[in-house]
C-alpha positions, 0 to 999 in steps of 0.5 A: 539530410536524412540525419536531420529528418530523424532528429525532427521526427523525435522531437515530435514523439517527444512532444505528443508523449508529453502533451499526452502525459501532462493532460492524464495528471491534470486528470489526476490519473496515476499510472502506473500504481505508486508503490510504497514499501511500509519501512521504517516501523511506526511510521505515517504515509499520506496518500492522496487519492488513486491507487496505491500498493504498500508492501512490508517486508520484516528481511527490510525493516530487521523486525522480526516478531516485534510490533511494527506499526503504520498510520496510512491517512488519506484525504479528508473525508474518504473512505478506503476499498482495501485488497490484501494478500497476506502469507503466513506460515506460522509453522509452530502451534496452531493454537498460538499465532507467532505471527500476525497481521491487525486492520484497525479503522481509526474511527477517531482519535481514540477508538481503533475499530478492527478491521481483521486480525490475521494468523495465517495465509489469506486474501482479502477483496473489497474491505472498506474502511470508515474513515480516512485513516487506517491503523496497521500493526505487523508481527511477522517473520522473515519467511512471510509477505504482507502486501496491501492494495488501496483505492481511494 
């Protein structure tokens, strides 16, 4: 008998758990963060609105000082807030950035307005695109670390 109460009692856990998380995506709350990882290169992420986290890794995609480019679109007629921690340790001439970070706002379908251009370490607060659409270019080595925070 008491085996039979403790089954009971899971199942309601169970149930308030799920009606608790089906109303909090009915809400369109996300939680936790979705957290993409930018690979392969030259590739399209869609994003709808909330709180995203994109990570590139060069140890992931094999490419190491080459473009690696990455179209970030999300819903129409938004704007994205942009945080980023960018690491780079561009240990040759100062005058000559090896390695390299570019933010371009895709304003339309033929203008790219930067948003930054980066060659050494940095964090970024509180960027905020134009549109909807934001165009990435990466040229980075295995030893450094790009991660992008987006709220839309």
């Amino acid at each position: 008998m008491i085996f039979l109460y403790k089954k009971i009692y899971f199942i309601k856990i169970v149930i308030i758990f799920f009606n608790f998380y089906s109303n909090s995506m009915q809400l369109n709350f996300k939680w936790p963060e979705s957290h993409i990882q930018l690979t392969p290169c030259h590739s399209t992420y869609t994003i709808l609105s909330g709180n995203y986290v994109l990570d590139y890794d060069s140890k992931v995609t094999g490419n190491y000082h080459k473009d690696c480019t990455f179209l970030v679109e999300g819903p129409p007629g938004t704007q994205m807030q942009l945080n980023a921690t960018i690491s780079i340790l561009n240990k040759t001439n100062k005058d000559e950035c090896m390695d390299w970070i570019k933010l371009y706002d895709f304003y339309s379908n033929t203008t790219l307005v930067p948003l930054g251009e980066y060659c050494e370490s940095k964090n970024l607060t509180n960027l905020l695109t134009f549109s909807n659409i934001m165009y990435i270019v990466i040229n980075i080595s295995p030893d450094d670390l790009f991660q992008l925070s987006i709220i839309t």
